[in-house]
C-alpha positions, 0 to 999 in steps of 0.5 A: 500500500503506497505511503500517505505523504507526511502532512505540513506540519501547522504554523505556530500559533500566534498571540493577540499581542505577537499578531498586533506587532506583525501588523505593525511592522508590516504597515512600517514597510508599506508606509517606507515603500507601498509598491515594492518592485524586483529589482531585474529589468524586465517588459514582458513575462518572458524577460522576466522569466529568463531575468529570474531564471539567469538570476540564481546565484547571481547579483540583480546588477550583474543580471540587469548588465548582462540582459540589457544586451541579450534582451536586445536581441533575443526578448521573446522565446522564438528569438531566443531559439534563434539565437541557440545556446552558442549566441546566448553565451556571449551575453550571459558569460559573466554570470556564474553557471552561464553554460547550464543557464544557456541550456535552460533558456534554450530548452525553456524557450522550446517548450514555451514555443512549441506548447505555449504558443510563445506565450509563459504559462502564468500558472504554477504548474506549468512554469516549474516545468520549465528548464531552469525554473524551480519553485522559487523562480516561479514564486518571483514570477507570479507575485511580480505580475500579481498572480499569486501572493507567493513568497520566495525564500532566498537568503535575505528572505530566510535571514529578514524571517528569523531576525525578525521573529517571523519564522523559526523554520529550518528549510526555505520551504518550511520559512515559506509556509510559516510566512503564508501563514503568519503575514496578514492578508493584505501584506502577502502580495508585497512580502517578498520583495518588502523582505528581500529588499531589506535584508539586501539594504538594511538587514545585512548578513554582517552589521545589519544597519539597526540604527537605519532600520525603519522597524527596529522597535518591533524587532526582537533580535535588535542589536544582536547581530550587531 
């Protein structure tokens, strides 16, 4: 008889005051920036497929360098065909894992063409079937263009979670599901890129910038880290 999968385990619950400070530290946020955007260069949702793509373990500058010339000639998945794995290289070959990242985008475009009609899938499923892209890629992608209010857990967004006192899971995914089910309604649309933005500029890795810190009140590992 096949295994039942393990059942998620529920988030924590939270107390009436814990629930009240989040609310608050979310409202800082939008209060410092109500429309938080990715940081990749992007106009369509193919660019910003192949932008998060090229992303992983790579700087959004070093992206956004990098795509301004590819996107110039290859912004659609019929001319990234064109253009084939040798084309791509010269573009991307400043970007870590370049060779792989090039298959992927030709593999990808394959696909997008050949069943999508050019055209990315905006569902879930269908974009994590995509070379290159995995769940956290497809995150980006859906709550960039308000598809899904998802949270992709990279590690400013691992780091911000913690300090914060918002998730104590160990794994990106376990962090992303105490995320869902910790942050208000109306904040989850904004929550990745309000989180990511902060650990990228404010909550660092090393001397996170307390003294800048537009929620340090509310956070319960100020001056810690210090």
């Amino acid at each position: 008889m096949p295994k039942a999968p393990a059942k998620r385990r529920a988030a924590p619950r939270k107390s009436p005051a814990e629930r009240a400070r989040i609310e608050a530290l979310f409202e800082r946020f939008a209060n410092a920036e109500s429309d938080p955007r990715t940081e990749l260069d992007y106009s369509s949702p193919y660019t910003l497929l192949a932008a998060v793509a090229l992303s992983a373990q790579a700087t959004d500058v070093a992206v956004n360098k990098a795509t301004t010339r590819l996107f110039a000639v290859a912004d659609t998945p019929g001319k990234m065909l064109e253009l084939g794995e040798a084309g791509i290289i010269p573009y991307i070959a400043s970007i870590g894992l370049f060779r792989t990242k090039a298959k992927n985008l030709v593999a990808a475009a394959r696909i997008l063409v050949d069943t999508h009609g050019g055209e990315v899938p905006l569902e879930r499923e269908a974009l994590q079937a995509l070379p290159g892209v995995g769940r956290k890629t497809a995150s980006v992608i859906l709550n960039e263009l308000g598809v899904e209010p998802a949270i992709a857990v990279d590690t400013h967004v691992f780091r911000v979670s913690h300090r914060l006192g918002l998730a104590r899971g160990k794994t990106p995914d376990k962090v992303e599901h105490e995320l869902m089910s910790t942050i208000p309604d109306p904040w989850r649309t904004r929550a990745h890129h309000w989180l990511i933005l902060h650990g990228r500029y404010v909550c660092i890795a090393r001397r996170p910038k307390c003294g800048d810190c537009p929620v340090a009140e509310l956070c319960p590992s100020r001056g810690r880290e210090a």
